[in-house]
C-alpha positions in Angstrom: -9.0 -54.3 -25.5 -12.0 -52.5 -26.7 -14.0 -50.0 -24.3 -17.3 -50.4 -25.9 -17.5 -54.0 -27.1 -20.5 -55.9 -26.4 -20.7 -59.6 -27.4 -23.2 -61.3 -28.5 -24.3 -63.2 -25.2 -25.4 -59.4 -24.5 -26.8 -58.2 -27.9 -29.1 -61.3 -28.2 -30.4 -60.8 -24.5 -32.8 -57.8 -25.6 -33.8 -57.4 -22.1 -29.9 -55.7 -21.9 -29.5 -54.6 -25.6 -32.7 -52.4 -26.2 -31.9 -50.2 -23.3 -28.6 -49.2 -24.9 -28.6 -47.2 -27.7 -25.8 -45.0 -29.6 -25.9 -41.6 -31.0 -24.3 -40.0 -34.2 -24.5 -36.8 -35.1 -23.7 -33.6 -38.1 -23.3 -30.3 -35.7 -26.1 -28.9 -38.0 -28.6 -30.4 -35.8 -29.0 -33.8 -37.1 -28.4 -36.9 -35.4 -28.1 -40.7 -36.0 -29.6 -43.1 -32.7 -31.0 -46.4 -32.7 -30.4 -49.2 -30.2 -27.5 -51.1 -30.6 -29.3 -54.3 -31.6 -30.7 -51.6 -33.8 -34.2 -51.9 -32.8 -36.3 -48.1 -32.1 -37.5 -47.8 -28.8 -38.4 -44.7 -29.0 -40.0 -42.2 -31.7 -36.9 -39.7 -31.6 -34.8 -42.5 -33.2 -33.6 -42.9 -36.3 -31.0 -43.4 -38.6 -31.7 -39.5 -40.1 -32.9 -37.3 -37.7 -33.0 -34.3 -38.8 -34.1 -30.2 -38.1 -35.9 -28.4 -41.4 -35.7 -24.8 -40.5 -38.2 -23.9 -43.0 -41.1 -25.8 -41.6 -40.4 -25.6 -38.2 -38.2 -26.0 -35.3 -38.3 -29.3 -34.6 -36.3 -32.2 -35.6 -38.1 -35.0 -38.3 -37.5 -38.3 -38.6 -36.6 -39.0 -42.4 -35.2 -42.3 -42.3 -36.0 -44.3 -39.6 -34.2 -47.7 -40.3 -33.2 -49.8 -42.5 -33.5 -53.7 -43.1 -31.1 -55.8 -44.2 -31.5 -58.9 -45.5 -28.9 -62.0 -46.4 -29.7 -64.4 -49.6 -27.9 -67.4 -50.1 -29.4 -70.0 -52.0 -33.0 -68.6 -52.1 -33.1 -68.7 -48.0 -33.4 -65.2 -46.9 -31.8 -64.0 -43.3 -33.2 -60.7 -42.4 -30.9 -58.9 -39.7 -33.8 -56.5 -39.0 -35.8 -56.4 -35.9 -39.0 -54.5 -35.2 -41.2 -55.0 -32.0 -45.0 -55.3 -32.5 -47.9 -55.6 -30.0 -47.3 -58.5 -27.4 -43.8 -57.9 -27.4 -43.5 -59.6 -30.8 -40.1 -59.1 -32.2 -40.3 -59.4 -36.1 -37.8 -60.0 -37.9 -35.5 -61.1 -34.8 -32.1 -60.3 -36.7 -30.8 -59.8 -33.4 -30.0 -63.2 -32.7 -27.4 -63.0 -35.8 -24.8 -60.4 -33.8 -22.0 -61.6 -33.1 -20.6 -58.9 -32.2 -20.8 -54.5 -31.1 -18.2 -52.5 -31.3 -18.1 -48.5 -30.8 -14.7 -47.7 -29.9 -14.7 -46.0 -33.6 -17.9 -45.3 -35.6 -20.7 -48.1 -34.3 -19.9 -52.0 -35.8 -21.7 -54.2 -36.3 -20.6 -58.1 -36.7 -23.4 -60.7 -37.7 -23.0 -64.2 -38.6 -25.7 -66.7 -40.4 -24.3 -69.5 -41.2 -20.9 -69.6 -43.3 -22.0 -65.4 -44.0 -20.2 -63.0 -41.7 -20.6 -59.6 -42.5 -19.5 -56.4 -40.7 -21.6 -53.2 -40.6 -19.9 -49.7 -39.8 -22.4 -46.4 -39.4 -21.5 -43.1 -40.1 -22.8 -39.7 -39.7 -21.4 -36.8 -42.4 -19.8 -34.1 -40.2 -20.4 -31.8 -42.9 -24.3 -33.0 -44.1 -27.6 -34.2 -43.3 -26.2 -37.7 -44.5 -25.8 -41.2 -43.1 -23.1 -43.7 -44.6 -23.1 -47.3 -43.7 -20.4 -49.5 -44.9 -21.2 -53.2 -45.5 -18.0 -56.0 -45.8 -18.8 -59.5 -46.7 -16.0 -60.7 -44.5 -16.5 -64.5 -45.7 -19.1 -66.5 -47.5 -19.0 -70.1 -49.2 -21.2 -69.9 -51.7 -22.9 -66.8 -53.7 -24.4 -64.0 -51.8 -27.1 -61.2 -52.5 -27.8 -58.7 -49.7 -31.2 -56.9 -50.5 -31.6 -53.1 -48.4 -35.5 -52.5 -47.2 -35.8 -48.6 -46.0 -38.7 -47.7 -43.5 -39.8 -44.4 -44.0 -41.1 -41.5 -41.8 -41.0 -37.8 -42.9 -42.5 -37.2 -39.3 -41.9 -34.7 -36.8 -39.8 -36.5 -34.3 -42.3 -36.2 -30.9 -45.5 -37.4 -33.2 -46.0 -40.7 -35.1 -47.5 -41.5 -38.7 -50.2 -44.0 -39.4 -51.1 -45.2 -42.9 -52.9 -42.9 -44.9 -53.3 -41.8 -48.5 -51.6 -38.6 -49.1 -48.1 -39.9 -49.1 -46.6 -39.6 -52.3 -45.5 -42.9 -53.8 -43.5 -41.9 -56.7 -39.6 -41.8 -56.7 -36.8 -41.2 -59.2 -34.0 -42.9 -60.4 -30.4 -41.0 -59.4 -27.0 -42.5 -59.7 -27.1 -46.0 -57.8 -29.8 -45.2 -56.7 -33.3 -43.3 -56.0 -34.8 -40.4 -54.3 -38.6 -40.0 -52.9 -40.4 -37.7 -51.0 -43.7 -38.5 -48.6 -44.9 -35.3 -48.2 -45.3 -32.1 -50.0 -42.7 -29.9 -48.3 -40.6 -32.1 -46.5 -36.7 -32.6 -48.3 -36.1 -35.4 -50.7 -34.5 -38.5 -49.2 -31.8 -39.5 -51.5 -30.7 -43.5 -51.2 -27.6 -44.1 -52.8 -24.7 -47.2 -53.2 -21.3 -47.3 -54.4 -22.7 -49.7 -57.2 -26.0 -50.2 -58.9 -28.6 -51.7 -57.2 -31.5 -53.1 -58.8 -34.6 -51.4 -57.0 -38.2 -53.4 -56.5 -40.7 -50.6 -56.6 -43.3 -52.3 -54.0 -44.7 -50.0 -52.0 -46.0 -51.1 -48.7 -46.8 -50.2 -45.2 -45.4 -51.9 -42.4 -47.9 -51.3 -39.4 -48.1 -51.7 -35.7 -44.5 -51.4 -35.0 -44.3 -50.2 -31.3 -41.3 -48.5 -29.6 -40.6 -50.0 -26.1 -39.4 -47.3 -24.0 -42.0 -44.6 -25.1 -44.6 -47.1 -24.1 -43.0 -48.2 -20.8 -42.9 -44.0 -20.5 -46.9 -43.8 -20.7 -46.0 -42.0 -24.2 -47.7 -42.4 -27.3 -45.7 -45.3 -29.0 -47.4 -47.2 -32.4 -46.8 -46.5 -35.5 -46.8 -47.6 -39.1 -44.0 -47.3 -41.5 -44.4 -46.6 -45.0 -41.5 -48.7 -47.3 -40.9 -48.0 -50.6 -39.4 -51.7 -52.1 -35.9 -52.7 -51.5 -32.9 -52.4 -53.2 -31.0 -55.8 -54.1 -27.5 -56.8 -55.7 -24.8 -58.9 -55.2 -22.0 -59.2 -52.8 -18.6 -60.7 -53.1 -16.0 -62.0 -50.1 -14.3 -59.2 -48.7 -16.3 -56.6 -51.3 -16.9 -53.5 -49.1 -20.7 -51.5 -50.3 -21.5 -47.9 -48.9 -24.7 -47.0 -48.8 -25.3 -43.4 -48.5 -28.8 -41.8 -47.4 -29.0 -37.9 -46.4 -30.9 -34.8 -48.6 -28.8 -34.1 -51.3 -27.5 -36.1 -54.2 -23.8 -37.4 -53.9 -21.2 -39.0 -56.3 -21.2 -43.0 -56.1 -17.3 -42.7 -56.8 -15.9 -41.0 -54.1 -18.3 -42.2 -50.8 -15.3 -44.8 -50.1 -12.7 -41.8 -50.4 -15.6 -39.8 -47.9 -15.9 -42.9 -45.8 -12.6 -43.0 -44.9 -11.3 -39.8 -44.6 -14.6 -39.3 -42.0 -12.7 -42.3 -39.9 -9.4 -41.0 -40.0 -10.8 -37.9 -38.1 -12.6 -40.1 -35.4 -11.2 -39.7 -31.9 -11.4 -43.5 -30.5 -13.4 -43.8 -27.7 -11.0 -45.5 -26.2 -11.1 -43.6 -22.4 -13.4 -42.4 -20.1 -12.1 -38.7 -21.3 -12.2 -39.4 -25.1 -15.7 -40.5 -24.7 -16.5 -37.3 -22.5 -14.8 -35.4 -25.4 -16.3 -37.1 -28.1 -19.9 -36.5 -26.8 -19.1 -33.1 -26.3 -18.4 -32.2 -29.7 -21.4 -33.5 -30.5 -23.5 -30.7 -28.9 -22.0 -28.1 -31.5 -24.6 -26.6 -33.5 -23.4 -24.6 -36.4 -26.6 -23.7 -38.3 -24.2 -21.3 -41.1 -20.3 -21.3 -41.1 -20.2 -18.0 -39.4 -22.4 -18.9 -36.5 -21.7 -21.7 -33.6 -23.7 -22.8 -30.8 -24.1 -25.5 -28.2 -27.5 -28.5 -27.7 -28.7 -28.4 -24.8 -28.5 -32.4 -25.3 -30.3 -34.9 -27.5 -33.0 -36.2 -28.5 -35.6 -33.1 -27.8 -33.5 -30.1 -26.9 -32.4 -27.3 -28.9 -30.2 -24.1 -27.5 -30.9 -23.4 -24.9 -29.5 -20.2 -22.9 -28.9 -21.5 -19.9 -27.7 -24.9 -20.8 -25.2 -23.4 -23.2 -23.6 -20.9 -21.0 -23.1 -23.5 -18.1 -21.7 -26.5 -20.5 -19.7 -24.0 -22.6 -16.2 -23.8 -20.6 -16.4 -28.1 -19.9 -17.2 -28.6 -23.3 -14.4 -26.1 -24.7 -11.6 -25.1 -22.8 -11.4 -28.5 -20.9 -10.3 -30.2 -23.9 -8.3 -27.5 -25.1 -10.9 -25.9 -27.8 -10.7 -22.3 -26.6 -11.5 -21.3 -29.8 -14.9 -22.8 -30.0 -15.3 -21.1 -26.8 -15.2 -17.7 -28.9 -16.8 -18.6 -31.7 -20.0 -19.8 -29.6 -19.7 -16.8 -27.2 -19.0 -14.4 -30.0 -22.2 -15.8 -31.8 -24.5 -15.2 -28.6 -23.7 -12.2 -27.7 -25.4 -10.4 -30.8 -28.8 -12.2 -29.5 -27.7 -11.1 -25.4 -27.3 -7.9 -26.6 -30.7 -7.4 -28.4 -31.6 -9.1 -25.3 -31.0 -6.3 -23.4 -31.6 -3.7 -25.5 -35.5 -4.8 -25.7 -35.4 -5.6 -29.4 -38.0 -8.2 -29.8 -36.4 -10.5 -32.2 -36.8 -14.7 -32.7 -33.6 -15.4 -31.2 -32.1 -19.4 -31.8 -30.9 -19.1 -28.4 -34.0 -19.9 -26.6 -35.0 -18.8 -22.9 -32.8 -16.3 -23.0 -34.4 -13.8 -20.8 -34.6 -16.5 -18.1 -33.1 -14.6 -14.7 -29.9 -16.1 -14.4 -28.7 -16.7 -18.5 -26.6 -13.0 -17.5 -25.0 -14.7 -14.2 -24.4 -18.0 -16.1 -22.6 -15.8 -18.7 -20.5 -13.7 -17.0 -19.6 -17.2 -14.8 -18.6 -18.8 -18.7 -16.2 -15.4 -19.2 -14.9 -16.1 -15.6 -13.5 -19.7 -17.1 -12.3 -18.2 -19.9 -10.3 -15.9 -18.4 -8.6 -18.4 -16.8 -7.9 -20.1 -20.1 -7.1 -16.9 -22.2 -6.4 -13.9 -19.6 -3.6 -12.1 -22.4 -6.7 -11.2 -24.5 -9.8 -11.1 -22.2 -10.2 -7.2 -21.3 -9.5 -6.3 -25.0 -12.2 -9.0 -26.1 -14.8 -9.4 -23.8 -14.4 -6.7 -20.4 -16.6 -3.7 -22.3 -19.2 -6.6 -22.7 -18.9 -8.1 -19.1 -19.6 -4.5 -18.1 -22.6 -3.9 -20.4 -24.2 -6.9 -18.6 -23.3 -6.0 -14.8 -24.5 -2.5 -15.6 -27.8 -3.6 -17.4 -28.9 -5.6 -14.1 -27.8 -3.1 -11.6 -29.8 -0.4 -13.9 -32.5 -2.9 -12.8 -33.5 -3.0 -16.8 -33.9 -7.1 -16.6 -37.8 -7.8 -16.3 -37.6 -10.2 -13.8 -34.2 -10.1 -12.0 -34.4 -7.1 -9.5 -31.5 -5.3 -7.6 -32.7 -4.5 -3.5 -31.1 -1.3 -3.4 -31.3 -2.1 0.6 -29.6 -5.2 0.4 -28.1 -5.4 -3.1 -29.4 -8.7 -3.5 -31.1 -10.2 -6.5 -34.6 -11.2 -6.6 -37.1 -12.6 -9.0 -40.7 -13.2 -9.3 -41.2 -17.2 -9.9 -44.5 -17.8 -8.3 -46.5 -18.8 -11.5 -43.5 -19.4 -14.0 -40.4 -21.8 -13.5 -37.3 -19.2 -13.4 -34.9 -21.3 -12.3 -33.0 -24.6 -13.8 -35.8 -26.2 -11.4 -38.1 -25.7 -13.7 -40.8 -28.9 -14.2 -44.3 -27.2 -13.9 -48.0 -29.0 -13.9 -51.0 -27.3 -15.0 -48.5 -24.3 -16.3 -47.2 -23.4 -12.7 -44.0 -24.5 -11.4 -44.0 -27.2 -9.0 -41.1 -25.7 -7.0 -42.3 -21.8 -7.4 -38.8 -20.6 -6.0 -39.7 -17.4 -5.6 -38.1 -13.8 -4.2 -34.0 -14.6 -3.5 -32.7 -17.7 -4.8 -29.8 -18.8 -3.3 -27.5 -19.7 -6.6 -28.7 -16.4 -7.9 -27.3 -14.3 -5.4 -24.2 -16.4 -5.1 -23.8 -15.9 -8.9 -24.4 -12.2 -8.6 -21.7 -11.4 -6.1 -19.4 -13.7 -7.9 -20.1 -11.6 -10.8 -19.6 -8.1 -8.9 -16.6 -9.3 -8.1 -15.2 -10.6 -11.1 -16.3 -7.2 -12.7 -14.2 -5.1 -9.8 -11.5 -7.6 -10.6 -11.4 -6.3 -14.0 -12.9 -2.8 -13.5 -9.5 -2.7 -11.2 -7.2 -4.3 -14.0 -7.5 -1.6 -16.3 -7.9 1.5 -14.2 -11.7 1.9 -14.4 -12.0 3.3 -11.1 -15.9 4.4 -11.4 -16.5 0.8 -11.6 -14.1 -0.7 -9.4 -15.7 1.5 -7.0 -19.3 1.0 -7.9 -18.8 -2.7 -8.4 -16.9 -3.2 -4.9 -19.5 -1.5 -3.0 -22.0 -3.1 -4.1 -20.6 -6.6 -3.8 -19.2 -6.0 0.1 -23.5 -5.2 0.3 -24.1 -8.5 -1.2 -21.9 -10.2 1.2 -23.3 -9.2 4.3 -26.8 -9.2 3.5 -26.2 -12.8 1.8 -25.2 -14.6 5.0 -27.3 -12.8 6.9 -30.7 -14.1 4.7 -29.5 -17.1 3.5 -27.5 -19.1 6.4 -29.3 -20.7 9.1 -29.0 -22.1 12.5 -28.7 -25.9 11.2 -25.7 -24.7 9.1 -27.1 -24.8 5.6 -28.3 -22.2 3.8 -31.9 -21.8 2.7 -33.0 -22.7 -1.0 -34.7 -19.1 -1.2 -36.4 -16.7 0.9 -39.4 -15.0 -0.7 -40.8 -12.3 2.1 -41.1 -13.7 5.3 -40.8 -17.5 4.1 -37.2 -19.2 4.2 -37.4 -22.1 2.3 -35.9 -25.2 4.6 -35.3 -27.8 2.0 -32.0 -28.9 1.7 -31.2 -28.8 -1.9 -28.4 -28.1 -3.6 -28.4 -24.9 -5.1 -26.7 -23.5 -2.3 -23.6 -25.3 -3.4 -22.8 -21.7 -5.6 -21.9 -20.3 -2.7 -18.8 -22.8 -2.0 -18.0 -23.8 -5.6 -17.7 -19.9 -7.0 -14.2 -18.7 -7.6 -15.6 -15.1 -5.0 -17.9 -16.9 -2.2 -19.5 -14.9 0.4 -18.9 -17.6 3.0 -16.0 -18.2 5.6 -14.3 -21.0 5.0 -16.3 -22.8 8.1 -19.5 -21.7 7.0 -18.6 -23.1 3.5 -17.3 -26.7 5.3 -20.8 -26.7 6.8 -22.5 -26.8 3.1 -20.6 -29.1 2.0 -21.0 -31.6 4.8 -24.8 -31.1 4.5 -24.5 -31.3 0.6 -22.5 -34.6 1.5 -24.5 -36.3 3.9 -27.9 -35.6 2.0 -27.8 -35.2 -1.4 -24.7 -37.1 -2.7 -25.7 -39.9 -5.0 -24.1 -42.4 -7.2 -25.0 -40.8 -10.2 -25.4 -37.5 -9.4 -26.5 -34.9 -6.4 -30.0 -34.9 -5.3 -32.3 -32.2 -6.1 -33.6 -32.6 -2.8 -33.0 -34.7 0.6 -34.3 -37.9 0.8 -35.4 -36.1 4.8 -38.0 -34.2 3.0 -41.5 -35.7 2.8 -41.4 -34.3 -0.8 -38.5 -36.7 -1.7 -39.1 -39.3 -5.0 -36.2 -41.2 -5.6 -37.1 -42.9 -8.6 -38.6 -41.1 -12.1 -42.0 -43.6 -12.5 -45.6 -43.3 -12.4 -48.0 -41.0 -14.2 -46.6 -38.0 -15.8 -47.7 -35.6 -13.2 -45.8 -38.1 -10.6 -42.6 -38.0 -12.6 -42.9 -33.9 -13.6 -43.5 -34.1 -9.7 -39.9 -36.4 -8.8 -38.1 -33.9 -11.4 -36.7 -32.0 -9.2 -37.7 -33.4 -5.8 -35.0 -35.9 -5.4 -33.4 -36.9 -9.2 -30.1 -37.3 -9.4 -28.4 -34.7 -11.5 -24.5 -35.6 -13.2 -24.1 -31.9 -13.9 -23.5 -31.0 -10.4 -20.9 -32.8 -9.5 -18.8 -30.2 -11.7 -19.3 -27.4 -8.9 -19.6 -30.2 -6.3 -16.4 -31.7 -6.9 -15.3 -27.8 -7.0 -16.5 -26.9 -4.0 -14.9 -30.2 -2.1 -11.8 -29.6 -3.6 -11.7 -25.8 -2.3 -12.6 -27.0 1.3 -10.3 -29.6 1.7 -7.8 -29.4 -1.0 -5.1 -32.5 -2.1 -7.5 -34.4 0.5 -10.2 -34.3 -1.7 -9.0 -36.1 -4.4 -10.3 -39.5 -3.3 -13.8 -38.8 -3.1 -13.9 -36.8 -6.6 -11.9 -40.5 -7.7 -15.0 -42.4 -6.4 -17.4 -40.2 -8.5 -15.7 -40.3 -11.5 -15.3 -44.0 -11.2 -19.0 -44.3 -10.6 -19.4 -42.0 -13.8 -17.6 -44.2 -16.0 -19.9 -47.5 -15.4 -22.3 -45.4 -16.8 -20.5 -45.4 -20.3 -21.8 -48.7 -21.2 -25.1 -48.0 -20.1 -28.3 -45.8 -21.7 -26.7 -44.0 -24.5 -23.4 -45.5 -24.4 -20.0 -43.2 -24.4 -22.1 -40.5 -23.4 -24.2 -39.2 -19.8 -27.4 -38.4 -19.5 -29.9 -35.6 -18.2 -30.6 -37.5 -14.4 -30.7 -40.6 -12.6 -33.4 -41.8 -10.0 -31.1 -41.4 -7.0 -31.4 -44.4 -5.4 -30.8 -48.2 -6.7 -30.7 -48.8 -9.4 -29.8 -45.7 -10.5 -31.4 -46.1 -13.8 -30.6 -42.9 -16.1 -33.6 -40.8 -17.3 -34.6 -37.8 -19.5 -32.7 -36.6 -22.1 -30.0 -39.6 -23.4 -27.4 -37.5 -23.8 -27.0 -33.7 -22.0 -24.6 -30.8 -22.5 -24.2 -29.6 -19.0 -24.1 -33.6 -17.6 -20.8 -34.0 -20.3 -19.4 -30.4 -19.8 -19.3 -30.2 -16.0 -17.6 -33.9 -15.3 -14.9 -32.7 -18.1 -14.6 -29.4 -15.5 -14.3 -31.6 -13.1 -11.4 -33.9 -14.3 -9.6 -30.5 -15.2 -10.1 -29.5 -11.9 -8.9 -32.9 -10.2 -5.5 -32.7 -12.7 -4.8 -29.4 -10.9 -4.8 -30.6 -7.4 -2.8 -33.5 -8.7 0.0 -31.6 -10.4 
């Protein structure tokens, strides 16, 4: 029984199959993602996808699909489709599936006539490189199969249009060619494990349109530029790879490549395989000494916060503690330069954001947990460097009260927090003064430090960490929880913010909470009753008169609904942490129903992965980013968390 199988009742109906789409991708930055009826809807899509660090830092569409097309007695059956204006779908090759498969690498069955031919897409895990390999599974009579590319060389968030400084010329290479548009840009190297002949006939295809960047108020026409197409013959049960990527392979050993990639394919056979699939595809390794995390795909690169807060899910809960140092041990170079006020381009960006420390000394907490033997030795001198730096009150925007030994920051005309949609270059939620998850992090993080200030003997900092964090406890409660029984989202000056959002879930979820264990039932309940969704926890309660439940409408109405009432997946991860510290065993059954919930979702959007938000009410449609580190990371958490009240 397949998990990701879709028929072809379902990939014909394009009302269901364009607003599913995979993703493939290299951990160099690259990435493979089309719809599965293999139609773009969107202008980040692609078949290469891919980041050239000497131009920019963006990500450029190269490749951005390919037609196929079936000959059999001079008929031609093109399995292509395109959309064009007045939702003309051109060629409609769609209607050919028979069946798609992505337990494994994506599949593609399609039938015309007495032709049935498989398709199987893969993306190098060591290059900028797609592979597709093409089966001729039967056929009655002689077959040709002719390969149309449609060519970019764009940056992924603009589109082309026809023009005359593309460069037409190509080269002959083994089995195949390479070209180039543009001045600049990589060559695009189109190769096949036998010789094609090539038709040099250059063309542009214009007009094609991509659905959901139009339905988004985006900019979404464009015209592709194709060089000719590539034609040869095909036998019953033949198998042709073709490969397309920047460098120059050898013909003789892609079927060797081919399937030594599959043998190292995890089936996405489970809820937690697909989790831990799409995890591993956040890695980032721009040189073999280096590793980071995506903050999620298509648009985002590292991010700091991001990173820190998807790094234990999407390491040590699938048993990758090493990748958890490798990706620490490659930020903390740029943390450090960070805080020593040496104004270098870091690739980690945000980075002096006011909570990236917090979230960092949070990620060692985890890891502790994972690795304690070798913590102090590796990383205590480093967690002390940080809690040092910010009670020094050396951050520029994250202040230490020395009356209250709380933390504040100055948000009133830049985004500080994860909130962070603006209009106009001003936040639309200017949380300003204390924020609520802020403090919460910082006393955790005072007392993880005594914790290990304690552990080896360090008495200065035991001492100096446990006063200050016995400070932070009292003053904490005292400005933060109100009569109602919730705690306030921040308090800048005389104004206590009243919204019920769920930032204030920190304060439960943290392994050191400065609440009482009724005071912590009381946030939960609130967190329960108003914010809980099916897909996610509300960024704000549908109470407030501020409250959007859907992401639609111009795109100051959806920067607007961003954070005033979305659903967010990542949150369950200190949600269902929280719950299960309240009421323990008990809570099992509601952390069930979420991850239930959770799975649907794997056949929807971006299947076998979760995306950024969901409006929060019906029908829960999924929106922003397709696929996102922290949504991924923090329901693998979760599960880990749910095995250990199970055990």
């Amino acid at each position: 029984m397949s998990y990701l199988k879709f028929d072809k009742e379902l990939m014909i109906n394009l009302e269901y199959s364009l607003y599913r789409n995979v993703l493939r991708t290299n951990r160099k930055g690259a990435y493979q993602n089309t719809s599965i009826s293999g139609c773009n809807t969107s202008k980040y899509q692609g078949l290469l996808v891919m980041p050239i660090p000497y131009l920019d830092d963006e990500n450029h569409v190269i490749l951005s699909s390919i037609d196929e097309t079936v000959v059999q007695h001079g008929a031609e059956f093109n399995l292509g489709i395109h959309k064009y204006e007045g939702d003309n779908y051109n060629p409609k090759g769609h209607k050919y599936i028979r069946e798609f498969n992505c337990d494994g690498v994506p599949k593609t069955i399609y039938r015309v006539g007495g032709v049935i031919l498989s398709k199987e897409s893969m993306f190098s895990s060591k290059e900028n490189r797609l592979m597709i390999r093409y089966r001729l599974l039967d056929a009655h009579s002689p077959t040709i199969i002719r390969f149309r590319p449609f060519l970019a060389f764009r940056n992924a968030s603009q589109l082309t249009q026809e023009n005359d400084h593309v460069d037409r010329s190509y080269r002959e290479v083994e089995n195949g060619i390479s070209t180039c548009m543009y001045f600049g840009y990589p060559e695009l190297f189109i190769q096949f494990t036998k010789k094609p002949e090539f038709m040099y006939f250059p063309d542009w295809y214009k007009g094609i349109e991509y659905l959901q960047d139009q339905q988004n108020g985006d900019t979404y026409k464009e015209d592709l530029y194709v060089p000719g197409y590539f034609e040869m013959p095909i036998e019953k049960d033949e198998e042709i790879i073709l490969s397309a990527g920047d460098i120059l392979v050898d013909t003789s050993k892609l079927a060797e490549e081919f399937n030594y990639e599959m043998q190292k394919r995890t089936p996405r056979s489970s809820f937690y395989n697909c989790l831990k699939n799409s995890s591993h595809q956040f890695y980032y390794i721009p040189k073999n000494d280096e590793q980071y995390l995506l903050a999620g795909y298509p648009w985002f690169r590292v991010r700091a916060r991001d990173q820190f807060i998807a790094l234990p899910g999407s390491t040590i809960s699938v048993d990758r503690v090493s990748d958890f140092e490798k990706i620490m041990d490659s930020s903390i170079p740029h943390l450090v330069n960070f805080m020593e006020d040496k104004k270098e381009k870091s690739i980690i960006h945000q980075i002096d954001d006011p909570d990236v420390l917090l979230w960092v000394v949070w990620s060692l907490q985890q890891y502790r947990k994972a690795n304690p033997s070798i913590f102090t030795s590796k990383y205590a001198s480093f967690l002390f460097s940080i809690l040092d730096y910010i009670l020094a009150n050396k951050h520029p925007n994250l202040t230490v009260n020395e009356e209250t030994g709380l933390v504040s920051t100055d948000g009133r005309n830049v985004a500080v927090s994860w909130m962070n949609s603006t209009l106009n270059g001003r936040p639309i939620i200017p949380r300003s003064g204390y924020l609520v998850e802020f403090n919460a992090l910082w006393y955790n993080a005072l007392k993880f430090g005594q914790e290990i200030a304690e552990l080896i003997n360090d008495q200065e900092r035991t001492t100096k960490y446990g006063e200050m964090s016995y400070l932070v406890q009292r003053k904490f409660v005292i400005t933060f929880l109100n009569d109602a029984g919730y705690l306030y989202d921040y308090v800048d000056g005389s104004y206590k913010d009243p919204n019920v959002r769920p930032n204030m879930i920190f304060a439960v979820s943290l392994d050191y909470s400065p609440l009482e264990r009724s005071q912590k039932k009381s946030v939960i309940d609130y967190v329960t009753k108003e914010l809980l969704s099916h897909c996610g926890i509300r960024t704000l309660s549908p109470k407030s008169g501020n409250f959007r439940a859907h992401y639609s409408g111009s795109v100051q109405e959806k920067e607007f609904a961003y954070f005033n009432g979305m659903a967010f997946p990542w949150l369950f991860g200190p949600y269902i942490e929280a719950y299960l510290k309240v009421f323990n065993r008990s809570g099992l059954s509601l952390a069930d129903r979420i991850m239930v919930d959770m799975e649907a979702e794997m056949q929807n959007d971006c299947i076998g992965t979760i995306s950024e938000m969901y409006d929060s009410n019906p029908p829960f449609i999924a929106r922003g980013g397709f696929s996102f580190a922290t949504s991924v990371a923090e329901l693998l958490r979760a599960q880990k968390l749910m095995e250990k009240y199970n055990d």
